[in-house]
N, CA, C and O atoms as a GROMACS GRO file, in nm:
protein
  416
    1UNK      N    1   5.531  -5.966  11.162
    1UNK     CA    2   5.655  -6.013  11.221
    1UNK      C    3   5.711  -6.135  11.147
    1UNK      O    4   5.827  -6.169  11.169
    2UNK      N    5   5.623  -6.212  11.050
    2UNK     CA    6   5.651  -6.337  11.016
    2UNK      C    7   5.787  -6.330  10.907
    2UNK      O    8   5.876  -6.412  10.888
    3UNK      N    9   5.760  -6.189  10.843
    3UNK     CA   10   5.857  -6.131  10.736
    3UNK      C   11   6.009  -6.127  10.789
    3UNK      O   12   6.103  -6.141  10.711
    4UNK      N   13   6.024  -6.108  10.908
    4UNK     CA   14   6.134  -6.121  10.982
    4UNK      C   15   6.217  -6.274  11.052
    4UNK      O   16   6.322  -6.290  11.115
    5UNK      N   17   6.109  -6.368  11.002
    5UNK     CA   18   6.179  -6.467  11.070
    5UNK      C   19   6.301  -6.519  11.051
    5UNK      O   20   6.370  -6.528  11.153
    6UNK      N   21   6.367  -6.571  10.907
    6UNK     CA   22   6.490  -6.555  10.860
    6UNK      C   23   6.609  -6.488  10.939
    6UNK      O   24   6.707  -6.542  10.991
    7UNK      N   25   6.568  -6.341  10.933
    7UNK     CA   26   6.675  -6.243  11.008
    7UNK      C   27   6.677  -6.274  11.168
    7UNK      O   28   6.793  -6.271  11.209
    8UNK      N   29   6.562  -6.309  11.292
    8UNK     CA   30   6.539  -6.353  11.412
    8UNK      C   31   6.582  -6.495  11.422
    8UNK      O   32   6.558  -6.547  11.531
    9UNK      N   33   6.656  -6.589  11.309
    9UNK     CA   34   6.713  -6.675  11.320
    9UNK      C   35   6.830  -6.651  11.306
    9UNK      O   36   6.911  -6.686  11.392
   10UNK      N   37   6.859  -6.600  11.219
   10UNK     CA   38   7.002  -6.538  11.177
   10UNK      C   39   7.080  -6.490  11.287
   10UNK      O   40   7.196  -6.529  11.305
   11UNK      N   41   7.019  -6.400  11.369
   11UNK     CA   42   7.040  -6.327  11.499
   11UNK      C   43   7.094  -6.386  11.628
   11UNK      O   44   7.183  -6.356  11.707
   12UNK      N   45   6.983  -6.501  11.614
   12UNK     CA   46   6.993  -6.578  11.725
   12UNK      C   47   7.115  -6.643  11.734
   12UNK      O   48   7.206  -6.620  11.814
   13UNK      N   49   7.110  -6.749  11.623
   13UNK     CA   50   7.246  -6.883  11.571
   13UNK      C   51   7.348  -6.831  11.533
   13UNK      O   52   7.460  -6.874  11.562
   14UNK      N   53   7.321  -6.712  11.450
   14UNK     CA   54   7.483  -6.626  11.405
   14UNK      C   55   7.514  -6.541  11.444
   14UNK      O   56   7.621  -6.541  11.503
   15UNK      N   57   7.461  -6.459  11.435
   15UNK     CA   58   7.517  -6.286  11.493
   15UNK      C   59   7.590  -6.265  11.603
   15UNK      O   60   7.705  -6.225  11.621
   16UNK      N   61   7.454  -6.317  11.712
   16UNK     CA   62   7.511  -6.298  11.832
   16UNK      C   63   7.587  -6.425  11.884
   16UNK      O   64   7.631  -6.405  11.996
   17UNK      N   65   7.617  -6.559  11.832
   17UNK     CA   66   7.752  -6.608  11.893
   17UNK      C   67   7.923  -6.536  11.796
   17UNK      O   68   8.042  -6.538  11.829
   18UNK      N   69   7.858  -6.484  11.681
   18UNK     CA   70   8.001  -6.452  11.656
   18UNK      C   71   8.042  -6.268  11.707
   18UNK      O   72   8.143  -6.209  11.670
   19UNK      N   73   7.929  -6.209  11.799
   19UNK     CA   74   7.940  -6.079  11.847
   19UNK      C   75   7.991  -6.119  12.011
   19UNK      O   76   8.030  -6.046  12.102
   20UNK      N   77   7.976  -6.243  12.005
   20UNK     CA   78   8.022  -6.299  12.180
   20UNK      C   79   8.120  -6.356  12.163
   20UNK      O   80   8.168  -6.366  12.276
   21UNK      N   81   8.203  -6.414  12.078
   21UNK     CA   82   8.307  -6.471  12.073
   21UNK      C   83   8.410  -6.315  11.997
   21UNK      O   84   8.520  -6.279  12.041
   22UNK      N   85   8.350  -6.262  11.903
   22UNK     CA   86   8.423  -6.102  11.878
   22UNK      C   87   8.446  -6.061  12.044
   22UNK      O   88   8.562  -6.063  12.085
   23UNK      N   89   8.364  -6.033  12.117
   23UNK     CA   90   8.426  -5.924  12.246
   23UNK      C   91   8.460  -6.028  12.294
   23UNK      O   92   8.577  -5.994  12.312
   24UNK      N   93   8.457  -6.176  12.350
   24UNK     CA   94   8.588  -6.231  12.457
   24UNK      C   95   8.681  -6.267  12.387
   24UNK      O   96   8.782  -6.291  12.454
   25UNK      N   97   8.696  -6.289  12.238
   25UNK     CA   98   8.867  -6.299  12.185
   25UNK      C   99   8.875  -6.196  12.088
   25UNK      O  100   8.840  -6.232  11.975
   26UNK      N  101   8.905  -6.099  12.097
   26UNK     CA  102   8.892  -5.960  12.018
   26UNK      C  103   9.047  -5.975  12.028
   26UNK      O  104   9.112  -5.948  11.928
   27UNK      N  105   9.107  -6.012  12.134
   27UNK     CA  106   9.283  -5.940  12.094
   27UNK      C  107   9.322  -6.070  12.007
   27UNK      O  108   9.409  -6.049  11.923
   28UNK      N  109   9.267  -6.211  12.013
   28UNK     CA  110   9.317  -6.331  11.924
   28UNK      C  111   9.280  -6.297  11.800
   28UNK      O  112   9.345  -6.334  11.702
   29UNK      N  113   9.155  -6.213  11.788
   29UNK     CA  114   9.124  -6.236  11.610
   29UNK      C  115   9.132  -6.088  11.531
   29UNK      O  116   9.103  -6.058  11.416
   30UNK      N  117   9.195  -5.992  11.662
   30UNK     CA  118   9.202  -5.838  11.561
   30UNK      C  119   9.373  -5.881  11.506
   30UNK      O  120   9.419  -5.775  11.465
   31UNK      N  121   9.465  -5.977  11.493
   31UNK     CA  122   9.529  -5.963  11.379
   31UNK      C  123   9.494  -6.036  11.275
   31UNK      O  124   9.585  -6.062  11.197
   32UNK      N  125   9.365  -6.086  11.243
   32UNK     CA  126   9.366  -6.160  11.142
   32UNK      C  127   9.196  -6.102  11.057
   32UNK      O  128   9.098  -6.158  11.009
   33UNK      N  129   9.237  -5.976  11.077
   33UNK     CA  130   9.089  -5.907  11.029
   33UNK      C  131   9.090  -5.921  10.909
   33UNK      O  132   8.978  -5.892  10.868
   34UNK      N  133   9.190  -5.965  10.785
   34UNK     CA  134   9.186  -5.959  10.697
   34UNK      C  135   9.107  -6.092  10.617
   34UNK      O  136   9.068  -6.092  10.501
   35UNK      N  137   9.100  -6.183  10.701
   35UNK     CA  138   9.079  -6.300  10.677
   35UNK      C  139   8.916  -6.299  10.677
   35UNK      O  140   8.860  -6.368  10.593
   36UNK      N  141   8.836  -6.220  10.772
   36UNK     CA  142   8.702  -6.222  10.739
   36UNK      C  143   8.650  -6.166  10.553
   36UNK      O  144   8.564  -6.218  10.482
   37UNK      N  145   8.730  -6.062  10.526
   37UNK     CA  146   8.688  -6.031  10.388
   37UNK      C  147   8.723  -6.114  10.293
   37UNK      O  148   8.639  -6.136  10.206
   38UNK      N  149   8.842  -6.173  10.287
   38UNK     CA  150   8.877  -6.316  10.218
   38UNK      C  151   8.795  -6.388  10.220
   38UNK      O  152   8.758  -6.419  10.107
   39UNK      N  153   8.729  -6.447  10.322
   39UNK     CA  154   8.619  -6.565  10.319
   39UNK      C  155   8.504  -6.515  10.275
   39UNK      O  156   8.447  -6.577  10.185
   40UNK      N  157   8.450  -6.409  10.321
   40UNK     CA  158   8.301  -6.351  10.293
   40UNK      C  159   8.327  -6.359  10.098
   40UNK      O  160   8.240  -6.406  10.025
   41UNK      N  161   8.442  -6.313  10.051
   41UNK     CA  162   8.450  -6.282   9.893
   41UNK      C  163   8.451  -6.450   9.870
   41UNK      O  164   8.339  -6.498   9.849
   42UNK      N  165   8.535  -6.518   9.871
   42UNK     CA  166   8.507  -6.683   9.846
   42UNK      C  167   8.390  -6.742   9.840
   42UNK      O  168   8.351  -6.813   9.747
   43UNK      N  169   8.313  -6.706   9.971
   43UNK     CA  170   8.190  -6.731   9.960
   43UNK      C  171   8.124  -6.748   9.887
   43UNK      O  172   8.081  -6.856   9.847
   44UNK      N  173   8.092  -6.610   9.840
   44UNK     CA  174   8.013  -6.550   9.738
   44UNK      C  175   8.023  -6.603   9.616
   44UNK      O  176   7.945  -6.654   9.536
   45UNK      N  177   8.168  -6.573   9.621
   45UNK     CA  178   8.174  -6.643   9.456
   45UNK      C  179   8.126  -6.783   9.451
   45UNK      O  180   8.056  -6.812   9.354
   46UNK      N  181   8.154  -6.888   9.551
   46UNK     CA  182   8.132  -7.042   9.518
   46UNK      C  183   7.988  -7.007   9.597
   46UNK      O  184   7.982  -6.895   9.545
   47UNK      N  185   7.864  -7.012   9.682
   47UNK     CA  186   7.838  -7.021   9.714
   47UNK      C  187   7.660  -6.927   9.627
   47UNK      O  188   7.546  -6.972   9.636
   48UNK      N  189   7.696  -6.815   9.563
   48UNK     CA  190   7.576  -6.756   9.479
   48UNK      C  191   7.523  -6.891   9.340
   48UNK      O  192   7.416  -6.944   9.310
   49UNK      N  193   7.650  -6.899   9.293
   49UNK     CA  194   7.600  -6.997   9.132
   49UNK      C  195   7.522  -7.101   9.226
   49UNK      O  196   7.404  -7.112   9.194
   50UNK      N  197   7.560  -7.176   9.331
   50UNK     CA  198   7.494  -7.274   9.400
   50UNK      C  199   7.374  -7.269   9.393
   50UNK      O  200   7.297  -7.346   9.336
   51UNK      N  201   7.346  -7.145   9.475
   51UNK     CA  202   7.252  -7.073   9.555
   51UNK      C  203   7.144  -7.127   9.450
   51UNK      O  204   7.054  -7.208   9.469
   52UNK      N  205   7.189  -7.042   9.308
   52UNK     CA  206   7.114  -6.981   9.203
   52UNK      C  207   7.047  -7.097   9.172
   52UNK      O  208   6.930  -7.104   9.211
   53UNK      N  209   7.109  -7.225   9.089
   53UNK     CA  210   7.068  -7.331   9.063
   53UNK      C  211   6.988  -7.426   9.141
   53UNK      O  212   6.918  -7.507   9.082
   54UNK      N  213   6.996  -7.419   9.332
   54UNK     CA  214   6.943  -7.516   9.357
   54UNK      C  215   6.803  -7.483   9.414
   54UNK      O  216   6.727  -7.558   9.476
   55UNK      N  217   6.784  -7.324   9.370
   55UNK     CA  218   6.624  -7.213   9.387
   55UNK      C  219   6.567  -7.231   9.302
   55UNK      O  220   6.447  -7.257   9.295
   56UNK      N  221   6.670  -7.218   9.194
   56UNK     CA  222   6.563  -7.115   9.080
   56UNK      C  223   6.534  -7.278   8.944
   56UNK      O  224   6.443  -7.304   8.865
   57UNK      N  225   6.675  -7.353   8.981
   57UNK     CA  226   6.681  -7.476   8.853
   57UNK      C  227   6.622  -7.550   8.844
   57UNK      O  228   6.529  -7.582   8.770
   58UNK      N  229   6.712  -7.622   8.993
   58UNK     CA  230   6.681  -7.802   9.051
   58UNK      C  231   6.550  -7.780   9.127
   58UNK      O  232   6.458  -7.855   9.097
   59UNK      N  233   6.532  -7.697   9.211
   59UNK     CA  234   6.447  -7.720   9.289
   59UNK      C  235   6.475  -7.735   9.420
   59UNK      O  236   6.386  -7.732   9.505
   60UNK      N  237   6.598  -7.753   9.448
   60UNK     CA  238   6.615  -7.847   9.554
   60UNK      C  239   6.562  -7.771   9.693
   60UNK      O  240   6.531  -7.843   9.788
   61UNK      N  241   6.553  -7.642   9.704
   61UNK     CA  242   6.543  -7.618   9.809
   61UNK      C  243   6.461  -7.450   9.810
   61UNK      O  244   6.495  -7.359   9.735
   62UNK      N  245   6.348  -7.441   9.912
   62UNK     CA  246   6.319  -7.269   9.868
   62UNK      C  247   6.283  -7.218   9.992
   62UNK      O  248   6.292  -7.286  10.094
   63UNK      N  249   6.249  -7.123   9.991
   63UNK     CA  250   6.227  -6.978  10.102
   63UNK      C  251   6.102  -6.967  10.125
   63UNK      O  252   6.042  -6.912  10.032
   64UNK      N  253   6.052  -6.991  10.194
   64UNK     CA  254   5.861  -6.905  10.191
   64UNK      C  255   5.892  -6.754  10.207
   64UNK      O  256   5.976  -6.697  10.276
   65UNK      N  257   5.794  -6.707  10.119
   65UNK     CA  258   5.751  -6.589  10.118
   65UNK      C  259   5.737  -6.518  10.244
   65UNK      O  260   5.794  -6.409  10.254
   66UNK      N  261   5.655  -6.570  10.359
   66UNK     CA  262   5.589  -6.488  10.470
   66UNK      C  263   5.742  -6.514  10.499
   66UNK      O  264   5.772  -6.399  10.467
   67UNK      N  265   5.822  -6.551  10.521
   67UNK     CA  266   5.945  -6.505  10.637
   67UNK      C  267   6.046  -6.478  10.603
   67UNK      O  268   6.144  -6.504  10.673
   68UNK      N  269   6.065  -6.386  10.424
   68UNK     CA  270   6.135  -6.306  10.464
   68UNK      C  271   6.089  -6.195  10.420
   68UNK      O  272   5.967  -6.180  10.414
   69UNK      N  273   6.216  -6.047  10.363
   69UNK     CA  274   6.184  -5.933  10.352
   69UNK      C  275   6.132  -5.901  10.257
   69UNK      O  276   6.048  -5.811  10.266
   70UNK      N  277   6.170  -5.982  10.083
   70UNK     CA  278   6.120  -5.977   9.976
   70UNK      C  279   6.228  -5.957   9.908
   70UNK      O  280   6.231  -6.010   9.797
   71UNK      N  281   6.339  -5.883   9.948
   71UNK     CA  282   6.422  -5.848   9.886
   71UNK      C  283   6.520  -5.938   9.780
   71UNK      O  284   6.551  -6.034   9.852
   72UNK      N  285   6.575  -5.956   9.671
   72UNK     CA  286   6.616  -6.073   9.637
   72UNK      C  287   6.716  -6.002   9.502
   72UNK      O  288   6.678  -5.913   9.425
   73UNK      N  289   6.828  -6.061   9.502
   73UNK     CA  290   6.910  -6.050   9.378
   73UNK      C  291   6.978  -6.149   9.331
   73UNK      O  292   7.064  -6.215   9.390
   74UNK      N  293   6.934  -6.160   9.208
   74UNK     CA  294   6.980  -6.293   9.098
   74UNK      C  295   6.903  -6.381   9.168
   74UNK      O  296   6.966  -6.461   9.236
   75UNK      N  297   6.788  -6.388   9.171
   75UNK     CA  298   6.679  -6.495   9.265
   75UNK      C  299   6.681  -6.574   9.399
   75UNK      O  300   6.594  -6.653   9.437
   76UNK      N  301   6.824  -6.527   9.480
   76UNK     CA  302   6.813  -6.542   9.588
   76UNK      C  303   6.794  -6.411   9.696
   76UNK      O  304   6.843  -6.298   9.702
   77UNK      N  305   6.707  -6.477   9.766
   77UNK     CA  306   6.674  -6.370   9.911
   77UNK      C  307   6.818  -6.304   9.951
   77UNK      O  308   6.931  -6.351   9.937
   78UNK      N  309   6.779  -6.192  10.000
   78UNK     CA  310   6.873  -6.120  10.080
   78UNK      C  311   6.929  -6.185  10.216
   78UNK      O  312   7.046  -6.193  10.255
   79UNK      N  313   6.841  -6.216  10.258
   79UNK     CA  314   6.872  -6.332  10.401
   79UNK      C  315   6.964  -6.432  10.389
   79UNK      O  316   7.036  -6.472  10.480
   80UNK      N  317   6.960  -6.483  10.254
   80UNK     CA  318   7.085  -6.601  10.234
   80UNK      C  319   7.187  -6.524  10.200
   80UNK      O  320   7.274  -6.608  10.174
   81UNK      N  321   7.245  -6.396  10.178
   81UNK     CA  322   7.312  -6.385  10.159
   81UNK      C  323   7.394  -6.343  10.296
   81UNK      O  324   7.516  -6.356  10.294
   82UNK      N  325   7.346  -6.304  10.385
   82UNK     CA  326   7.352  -6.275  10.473
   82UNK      C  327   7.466  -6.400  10.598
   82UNK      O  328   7.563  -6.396  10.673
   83UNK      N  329   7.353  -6.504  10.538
   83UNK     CA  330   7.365  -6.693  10.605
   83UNK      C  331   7.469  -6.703  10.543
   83UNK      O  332   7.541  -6.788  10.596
   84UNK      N  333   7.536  -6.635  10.412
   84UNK     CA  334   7.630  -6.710  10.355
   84UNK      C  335   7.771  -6.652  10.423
   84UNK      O  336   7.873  -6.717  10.447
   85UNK      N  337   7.738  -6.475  10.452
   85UNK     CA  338   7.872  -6.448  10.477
   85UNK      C  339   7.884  -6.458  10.616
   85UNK      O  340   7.998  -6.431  10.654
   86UNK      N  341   7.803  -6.488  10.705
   86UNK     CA  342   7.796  -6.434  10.837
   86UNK      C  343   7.816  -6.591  10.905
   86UNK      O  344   7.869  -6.608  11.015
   87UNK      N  345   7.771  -6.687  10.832
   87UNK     CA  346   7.814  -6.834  10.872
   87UNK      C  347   7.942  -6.856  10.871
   87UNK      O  348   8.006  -6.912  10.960
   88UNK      N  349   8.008  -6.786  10.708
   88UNK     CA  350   8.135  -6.831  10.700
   88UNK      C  351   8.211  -6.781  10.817
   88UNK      O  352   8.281  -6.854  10.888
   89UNK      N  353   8.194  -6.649  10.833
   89UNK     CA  354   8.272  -6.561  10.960
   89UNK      C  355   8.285  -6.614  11.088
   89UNK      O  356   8.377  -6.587  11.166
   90UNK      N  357   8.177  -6.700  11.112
   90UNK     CA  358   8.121  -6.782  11.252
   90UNK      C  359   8.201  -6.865  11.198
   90UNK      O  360   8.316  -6.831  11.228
   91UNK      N  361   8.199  -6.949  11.139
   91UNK     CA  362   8.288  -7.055  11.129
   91UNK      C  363   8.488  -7.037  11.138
   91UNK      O  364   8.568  -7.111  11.195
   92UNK      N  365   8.516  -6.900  11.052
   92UNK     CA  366   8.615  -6.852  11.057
   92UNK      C  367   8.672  -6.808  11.181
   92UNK      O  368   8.793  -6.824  11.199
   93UNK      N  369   8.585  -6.743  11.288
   93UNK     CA  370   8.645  -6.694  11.426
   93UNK      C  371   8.615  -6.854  11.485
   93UNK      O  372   8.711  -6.900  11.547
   94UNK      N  373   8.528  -6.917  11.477
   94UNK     CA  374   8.558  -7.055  11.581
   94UNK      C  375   8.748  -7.155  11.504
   94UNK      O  376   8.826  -7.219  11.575
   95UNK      N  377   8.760  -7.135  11.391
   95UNK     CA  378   8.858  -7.163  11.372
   95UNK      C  379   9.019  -7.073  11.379
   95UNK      O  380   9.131  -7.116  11.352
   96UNK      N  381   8.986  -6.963  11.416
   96UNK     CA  382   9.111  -6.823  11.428
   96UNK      C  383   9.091  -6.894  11.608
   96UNK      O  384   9.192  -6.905  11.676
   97UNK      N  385   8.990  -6.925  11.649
   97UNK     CA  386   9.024  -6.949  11.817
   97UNK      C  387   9.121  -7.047  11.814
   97UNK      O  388   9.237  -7.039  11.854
   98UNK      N  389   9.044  -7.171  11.745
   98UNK     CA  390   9.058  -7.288  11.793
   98UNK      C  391   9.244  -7.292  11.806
   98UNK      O  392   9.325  -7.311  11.897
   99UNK      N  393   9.249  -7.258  11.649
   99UNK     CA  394   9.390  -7.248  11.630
   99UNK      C  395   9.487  -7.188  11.695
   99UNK      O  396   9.601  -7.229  11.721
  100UNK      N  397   9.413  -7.046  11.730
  100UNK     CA  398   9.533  -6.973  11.835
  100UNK      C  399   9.585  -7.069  11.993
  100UNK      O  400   9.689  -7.084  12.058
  101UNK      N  401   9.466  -7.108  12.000
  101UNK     CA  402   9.493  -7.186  12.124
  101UNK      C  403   9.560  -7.360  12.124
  101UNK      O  404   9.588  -7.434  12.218
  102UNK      N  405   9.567  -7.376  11.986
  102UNK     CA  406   9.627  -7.523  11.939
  102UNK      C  407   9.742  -7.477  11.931
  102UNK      O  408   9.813  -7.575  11.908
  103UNK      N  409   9.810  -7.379  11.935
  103UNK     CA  410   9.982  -7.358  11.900
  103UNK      C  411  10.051  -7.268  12.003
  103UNK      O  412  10.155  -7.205  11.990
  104UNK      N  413   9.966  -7.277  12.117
  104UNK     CA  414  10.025  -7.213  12.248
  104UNK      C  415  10.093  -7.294  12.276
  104UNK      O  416  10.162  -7.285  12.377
   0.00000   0.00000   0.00000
């Protein structure tokens, strides 16, 4: 189970607040569906070279083995990639709210 911990965090902190804020403001953020693929692609782009350098270069920061899947491309885990697009999205619907409701 330890291989899973990553994703049972992921789940917890991301998924399911941005699958609870998806079904109670679903009619505020289904016109702006376009905006999740915009950010998830931004992401990626600024957010992999990061990734890459501060794993594999500097040092600055790493993954234990036992918790995640193994899976990994260009030397980061699959799980961060995951943290990268699924944070941004969480962050993106708390700001598609905030806003809809700042210009009522």
């Amino acid at each position: 189970m330890d291989h899973f911990n990553y994703l049972i965090w992921l789940s917890q902190f991301v998924f399911l607040p941005i699958a609870v804020l998806a079904v109670f403001f679903r009619n505020q953020l289904k016109p702006h569906w376009k905006v999740y693929g915009f950010t998830a692609v931004l992401a990626l782009i600024f957010s992999i070279p990061w990734d890459y350098l501060a794993i594999r270069k500097w040092h600055i920061w790493a993954f234990p083995e036992e918790n995640l899947l193994g899976w990994y491309l260009f030397g980061i885990p699959f799980e961060e990639y995951l943290f990268i697009v699924f944070v941004t999205w969480l962050v993106s619907t708390i700001t598609l709210i905030l806003f809809h409701y700042s210009v009522e």
